[in-house]
N, C-alpha and C positions, 0 to 999 in steps of 0.2 A: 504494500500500500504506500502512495506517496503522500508523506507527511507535509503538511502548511507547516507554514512559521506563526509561530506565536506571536505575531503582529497586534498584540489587541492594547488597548489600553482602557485599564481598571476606573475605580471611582477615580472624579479628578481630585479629591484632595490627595490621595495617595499620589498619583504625577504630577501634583504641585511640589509633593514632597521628595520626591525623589529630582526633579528636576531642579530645584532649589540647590539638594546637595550639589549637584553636578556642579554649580556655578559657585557654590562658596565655600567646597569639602579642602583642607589643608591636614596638613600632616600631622594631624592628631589620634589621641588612643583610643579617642570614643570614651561613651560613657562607660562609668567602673574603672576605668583603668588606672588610675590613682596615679597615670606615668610621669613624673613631676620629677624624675632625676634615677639615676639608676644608682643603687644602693651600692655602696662599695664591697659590700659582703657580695652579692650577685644572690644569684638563686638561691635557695634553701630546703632542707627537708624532701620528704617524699608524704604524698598525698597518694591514699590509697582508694581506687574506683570500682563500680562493675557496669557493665554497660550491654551486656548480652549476655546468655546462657549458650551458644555455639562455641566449641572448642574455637581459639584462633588457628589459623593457618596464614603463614608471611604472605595475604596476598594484596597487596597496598595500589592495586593500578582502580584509578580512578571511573574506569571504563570499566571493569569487571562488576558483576552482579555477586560475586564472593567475597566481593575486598574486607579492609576490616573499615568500613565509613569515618570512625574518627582520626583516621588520616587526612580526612577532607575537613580542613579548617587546624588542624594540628599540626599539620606536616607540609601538607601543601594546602595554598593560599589563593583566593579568588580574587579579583580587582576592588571590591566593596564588600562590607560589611551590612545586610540587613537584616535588624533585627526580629526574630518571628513571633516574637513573645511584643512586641510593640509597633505598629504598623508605623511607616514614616520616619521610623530613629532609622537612620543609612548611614556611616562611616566608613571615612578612607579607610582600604588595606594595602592592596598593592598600587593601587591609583590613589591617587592624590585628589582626583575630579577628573570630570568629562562635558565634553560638549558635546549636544545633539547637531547633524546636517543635514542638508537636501529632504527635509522634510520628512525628518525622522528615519532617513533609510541610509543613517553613516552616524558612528560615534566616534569619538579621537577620545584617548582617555592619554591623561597626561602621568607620566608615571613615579614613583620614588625614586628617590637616589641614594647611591650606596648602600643597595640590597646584595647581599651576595645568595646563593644556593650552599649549602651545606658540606659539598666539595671543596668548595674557595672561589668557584666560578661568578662572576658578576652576573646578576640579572638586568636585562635588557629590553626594549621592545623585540628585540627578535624571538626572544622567550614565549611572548605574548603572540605575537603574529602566526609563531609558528603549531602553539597552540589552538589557535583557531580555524587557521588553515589545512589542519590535521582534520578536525571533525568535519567540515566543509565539505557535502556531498556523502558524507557516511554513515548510515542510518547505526550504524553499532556503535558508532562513537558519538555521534551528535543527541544524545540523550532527550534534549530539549525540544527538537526539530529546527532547530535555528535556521534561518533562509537568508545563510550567509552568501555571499555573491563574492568579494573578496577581504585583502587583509593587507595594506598596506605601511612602512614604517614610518616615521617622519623624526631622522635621528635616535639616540640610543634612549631615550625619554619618553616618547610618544609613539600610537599608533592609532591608526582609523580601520576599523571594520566596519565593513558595508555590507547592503544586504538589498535583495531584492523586493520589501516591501517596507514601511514602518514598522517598528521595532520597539515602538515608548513602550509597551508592556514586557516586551522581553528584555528588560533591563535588568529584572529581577535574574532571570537566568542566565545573561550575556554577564553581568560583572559580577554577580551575588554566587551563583551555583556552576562554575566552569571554572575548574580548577586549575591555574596555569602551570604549566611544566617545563624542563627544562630539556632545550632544545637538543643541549652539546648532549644528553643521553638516550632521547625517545628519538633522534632523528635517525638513531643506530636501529630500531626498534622494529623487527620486521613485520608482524604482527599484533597493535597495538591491541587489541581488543580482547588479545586471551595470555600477553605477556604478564606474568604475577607482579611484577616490580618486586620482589624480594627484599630488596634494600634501597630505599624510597630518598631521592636527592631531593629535599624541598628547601623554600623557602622561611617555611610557619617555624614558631616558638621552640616545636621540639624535633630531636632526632629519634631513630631505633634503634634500642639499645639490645633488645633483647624480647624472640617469640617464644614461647612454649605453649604447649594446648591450654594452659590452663593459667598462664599470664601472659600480658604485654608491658613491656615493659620502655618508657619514653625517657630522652633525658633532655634537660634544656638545653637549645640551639648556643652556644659561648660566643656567637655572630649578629644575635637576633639584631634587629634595625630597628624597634621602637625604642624609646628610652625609657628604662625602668621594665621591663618584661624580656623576659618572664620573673615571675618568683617564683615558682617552686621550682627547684631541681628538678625530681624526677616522680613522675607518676607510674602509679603500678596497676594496671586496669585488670581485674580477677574475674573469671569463667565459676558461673556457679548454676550448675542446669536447670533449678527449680527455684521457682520464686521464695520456697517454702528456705530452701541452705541459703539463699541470698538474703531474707528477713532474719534468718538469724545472724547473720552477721553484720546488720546494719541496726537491728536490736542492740547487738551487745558493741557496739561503739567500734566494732571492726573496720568498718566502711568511712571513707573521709566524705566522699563523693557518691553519691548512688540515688539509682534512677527506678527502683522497682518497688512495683505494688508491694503496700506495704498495710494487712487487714487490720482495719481497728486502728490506725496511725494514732490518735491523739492520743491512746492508752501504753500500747506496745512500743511507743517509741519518742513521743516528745512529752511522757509524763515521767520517762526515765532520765532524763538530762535536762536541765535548763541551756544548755549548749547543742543541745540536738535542735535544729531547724530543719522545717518544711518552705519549698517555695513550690505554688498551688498555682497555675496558671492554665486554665483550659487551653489547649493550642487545636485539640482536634477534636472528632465525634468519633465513638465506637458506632461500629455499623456492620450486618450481614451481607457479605457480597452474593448477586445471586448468580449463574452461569447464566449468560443471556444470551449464548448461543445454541446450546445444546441441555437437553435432559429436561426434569418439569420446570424449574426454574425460571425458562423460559415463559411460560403462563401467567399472565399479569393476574390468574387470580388467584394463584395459588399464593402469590409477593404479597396481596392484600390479605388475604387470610393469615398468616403469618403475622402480620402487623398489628390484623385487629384483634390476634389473641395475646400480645405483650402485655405486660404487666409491668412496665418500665420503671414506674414508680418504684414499686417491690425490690426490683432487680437491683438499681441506684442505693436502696436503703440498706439492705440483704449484704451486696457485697460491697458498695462504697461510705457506708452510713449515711446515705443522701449529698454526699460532695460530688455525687454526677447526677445532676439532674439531665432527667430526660429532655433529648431536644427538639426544634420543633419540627413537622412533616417537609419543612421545607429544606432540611438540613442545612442550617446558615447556622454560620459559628457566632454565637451573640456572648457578648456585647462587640466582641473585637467588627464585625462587618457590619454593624446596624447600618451604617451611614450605603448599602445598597439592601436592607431589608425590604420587604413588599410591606404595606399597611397590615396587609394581612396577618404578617408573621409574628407583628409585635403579638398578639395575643392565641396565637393558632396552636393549638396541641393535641396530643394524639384520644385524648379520654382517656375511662376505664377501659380494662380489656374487657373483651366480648368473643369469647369463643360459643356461644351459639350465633352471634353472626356469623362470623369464621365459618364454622360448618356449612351453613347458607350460602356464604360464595362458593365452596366449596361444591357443593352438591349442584347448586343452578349450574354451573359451569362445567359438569359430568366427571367432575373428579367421583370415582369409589374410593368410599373411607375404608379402612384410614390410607391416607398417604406416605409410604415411607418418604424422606428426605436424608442425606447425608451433610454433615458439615464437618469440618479440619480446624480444628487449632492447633497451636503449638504445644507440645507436652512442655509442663514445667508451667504456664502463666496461668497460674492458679484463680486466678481472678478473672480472666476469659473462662474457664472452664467451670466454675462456680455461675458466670452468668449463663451458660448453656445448659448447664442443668437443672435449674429453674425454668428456662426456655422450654427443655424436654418434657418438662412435669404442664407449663399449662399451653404446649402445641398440642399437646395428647389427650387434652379436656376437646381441644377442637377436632381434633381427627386426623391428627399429623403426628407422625413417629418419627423423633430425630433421634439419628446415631451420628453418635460423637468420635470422629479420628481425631487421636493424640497425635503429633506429628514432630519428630525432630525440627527444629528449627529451621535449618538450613533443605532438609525434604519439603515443609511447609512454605518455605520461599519460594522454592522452584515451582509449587505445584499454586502457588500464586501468581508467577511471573509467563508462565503457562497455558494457566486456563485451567487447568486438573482438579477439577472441584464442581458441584453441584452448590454448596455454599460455602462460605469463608469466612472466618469470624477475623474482625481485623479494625482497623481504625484508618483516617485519615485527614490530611490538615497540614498542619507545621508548616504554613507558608503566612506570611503579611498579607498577601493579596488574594482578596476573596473571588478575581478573576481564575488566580493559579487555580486556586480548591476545585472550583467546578470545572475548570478545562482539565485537569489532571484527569478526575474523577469521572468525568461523560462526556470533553470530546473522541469522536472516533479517530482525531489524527492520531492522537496516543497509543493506539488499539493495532496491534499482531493478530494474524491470525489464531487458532486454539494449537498448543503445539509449540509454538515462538515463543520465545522469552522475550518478554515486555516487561521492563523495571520501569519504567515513567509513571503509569498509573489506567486507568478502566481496564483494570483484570477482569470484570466480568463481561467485556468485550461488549457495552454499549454501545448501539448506533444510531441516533436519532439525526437526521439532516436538520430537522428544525432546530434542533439545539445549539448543532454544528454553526447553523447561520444566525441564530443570536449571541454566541461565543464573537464571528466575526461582526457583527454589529458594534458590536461593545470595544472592539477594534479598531475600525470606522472610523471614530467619531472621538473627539474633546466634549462632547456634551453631555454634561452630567445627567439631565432629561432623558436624552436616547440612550442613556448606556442604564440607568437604573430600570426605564420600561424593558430591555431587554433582562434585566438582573431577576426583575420579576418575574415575568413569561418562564426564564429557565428556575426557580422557583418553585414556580405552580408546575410544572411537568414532574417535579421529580417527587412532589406530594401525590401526585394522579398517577405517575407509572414505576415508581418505586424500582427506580435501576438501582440504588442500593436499599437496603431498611433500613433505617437509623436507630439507633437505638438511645444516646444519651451522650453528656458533651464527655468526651477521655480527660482522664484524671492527671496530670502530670503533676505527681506529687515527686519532688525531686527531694533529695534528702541529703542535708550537710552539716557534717559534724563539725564545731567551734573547736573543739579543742584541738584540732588542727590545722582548722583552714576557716580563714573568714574572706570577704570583702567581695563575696557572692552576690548574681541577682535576688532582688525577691520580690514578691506579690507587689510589692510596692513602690519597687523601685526596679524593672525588667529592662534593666540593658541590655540582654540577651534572654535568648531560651535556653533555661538552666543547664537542662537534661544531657549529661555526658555521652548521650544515642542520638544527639540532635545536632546534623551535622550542616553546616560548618560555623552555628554557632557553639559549637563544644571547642571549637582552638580560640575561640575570643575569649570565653569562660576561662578557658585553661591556661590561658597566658597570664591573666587579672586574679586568679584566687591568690591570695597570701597566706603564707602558712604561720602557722602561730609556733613562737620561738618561746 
């Protein structure tokens, strides 16, 4: 399939905001970064993390669907900094700033000075050019769909990438999620797409120091280019396969850094320490994916019955004590995108469940009860599988039988990236721009066929054209009027044909122990998304925490 470019452009305050930066970004650390002088001690301490349950494997290329992600923002570095936990904060990283051209369809970003790579080699626009020129025409590498056209330098400072249509929305992707790399070693590369990078030459905060299945191990760059970052020396990010051996050790003060559900939090873990902190930031919605190509799945009534038998409420109380509330039918992430909600939204929610409706779709529609269903989680996220088994108990009041596959981690990726699933229990979000969420989510350019590994996002292989042509509407146009009547229309589609189900907003309870390590985001102060899985805001994170001496 030939994929668009992400030409669109989101609500206009967010490209007000973004464009602003572009005009006034200078060489600073961004918020958190306390960077005001580099401390003569240099880094310090080791901060200990966990940030997934799959064993590691050295596989660092930023094009692989196996790599280890916190290399992206740790190791190597994007041109900007946007923050996903606060729409509109964008800060210089490897750019300084950028100017928009030719009507949106050319950037020139102006670059840092005295960056080196990790080798000793000087970073350069050739670095950048040659980076973008690589993806340029390659659907395995161009992740985003970029509709790059070319890639020219202008001295060792600057460069302009162009593109064959407007671009203001793929900003986010072109400087924020496009990892620059270095030229003098991927140009040896004969195979980008499936070479591991085993030993990863970046620019970011830290080096690799050291894999094993069951740690990673980083140490601070002795080169880094901002002043004052990093502090910590060396982080140690730990493999622990079940949410169940990773609470306990984020219980008993083992964890500095950690990112996992954690049941009952305000009792089991911030009633134990006055120095244990939570930062609580909704960034995504938990949601069932259904296969929308193959199997009953496909049955828009079988997706509604489904829906009208949730108990969402239950479920959010049950396994989160109510800190995920249920969200609404239009799956818009609130508060963060109010500003393109539909009127409707403000007040729209799913009810009580009603599994003898359920059935009633069910039966008008010639389904014979009951219906089996199959769905995939991951073994080990105790908390997805606690809400599925609640799922099972009142699908089965309706007339639906779900079996639950536990799934390796890394089985359950593939068999997401895929298509290999009937349903999929899973979340999504972690962008600033509520354009990103729903073009991830249901447009078809993102969409492989069943069979193809697809990492960008619609695993459940949605295809609606009408969505497809309000996604480019919302592209089109600077008018906040046309782009939010579009916002709505795709809105109200996904309430009426339920290409995902949503279930409630995902909990990003991130968890940081004081007596470690301070000067983290928090609910209140989100310079970044906290989350040590949250990439390439986890090398911002990771450069700014201080460790307590």
């Amino acid at each position: 399939m030939t994929r668009h470019g992400r030409s669109r452009s989101t609500a206009a305050g967010f490209i007000t905001a973004i464009v602003a930066v572009g005009m006034l970004a200078a060489c600073g650390g961004g918020n958190g970064s306390n960077a005001t002088g580099k401390p003569s001690s240099g880094p310090s301490g080791t901060v200990v993390g966990t940030f997934t349950s799959a064993p590691y494997t050295a596989d660092f290329n930023t094009y692989s669907p196996g790599n280890l992600a916190i290399s992206n923002g740790m190791i190597y570095e994007p041109l900007m900094f946007f923050d996903t936990a606060q729409s509109g904060n964008v800060q210089p990283w490897l750019a300084t700033g950028y100017n928009w051209g030719n009507g949106g369809k050319s950037l020139t970003f102006t670059l840092r000075h005295n960056v080196t790579w990790t080798d000793g080699k000087p970073f350069t626009s050739t670095d950048v050019a040659s980076t973008f020129t690589r993806i340029k025409g390659n659907p395995a590498l161009n992740q985003y769909g970029l509709p790059i056209a070319s890639v020219t330098t202008n001295g060792p400072y600057s460069v302009t990438v162009s593109f064959t249509e407007p671009v203001y929305t793929d900003l986010y992707y072109i400087a924020g999620k496009v990892m620059i790399l270095p030229e003098h070693i991927w140009s040896t590369v004969k195979d980008p797409a499936t070479w591991p990078d085993p030993n990863p030459v970046g620019t970011g905060a830290y080096m690799v120091s050291k894999v094993t299945p069951q740690a990673l191990t980083l140490t601070a760059n002795p080169h880094y280019y901002m002043p004052g970052l990093p502090k910590v020396k060396t982080y140690e990010f730990l493999v622990y396969t079940t949410n169940n051996t990773a609470d306990a050790a984020i219980e008993a003060g083992q964890i500095d850094w950690g990112g996992g559900f954690v049941p009952n939090i305000n009792q089991t873990y911030l009633a134990k320490s006055s120095k244990f902190k939570v930062t609580d930031i909704p960034l995504a919605i938990d949601y069932l994916i259904p296969n929308m190509v193959k199997g009953p799945t496909t049955n828009l009534a079988l997706r509604q019955a489904i829906s009208a038998a949730l108990d969402r409420g239950y479920m959010s109380q049950s396994v989160y004590n109510g800190y995920g509330p249920a969200t609404n039918p239009e799956m818009l992430l609130l508060p963060d995108f109010k500003n393109v909600a539909s009127p409707q939204t403000q007040s729209d929610n799913f009810g009580g469940p009603d599994p003898a409706r359920a059935k009633q779709i069910l039966q008008a529609s010639g389904f014979k009860l009951p219906v089996t269903l199959n769905v995939k989680v991951v073994s080990g996220w105790t908390d997805f599988q606690s809400l599925l088994e609640i799922m099972q108990s009142e699908l089965k009041a309706a007339g639906i039988e779900l079996n639950i596959t536990q799934e390796a981690y890394s089985v359950w990726l593939s068999d997401q990236y895929s298509g290999n699933f009937e349903l999929l229990m899973s979340n999504g979000g972690y962008t600033p721009s509520p354009y990103t969420f729903y073009y991830n989510l249901l447009d078809s350019a993102v969409s492989r066929p069943i069979g193809t590994s697809e990492t960008v996002g619609d695993f459940g292989r949605y295809h609606n054209p009408t969505v497809d042509a309000l996604l480019n509407t919302i592209g089109s146009t600077t008018d906040t009027a046309v782009q939010n009547q579009a916002f709505y229309q795709i809105e109200s589609i996904i309430k009426q044909q339920l290409p995902v189900i949503p279930l409630m907003d995902a909990m990003d309870e991130i968890e940081f122990n004081e007596n470690s390590v301070t000067n983290f985001p928090t609910t209140s102060n989100p310079w970044a998304g906290a989350a040590p899985w949250l990439n390439p805001d986890c090398g911002w994170v990771a450069a700014r925490l201080t460790p307590v001496k």
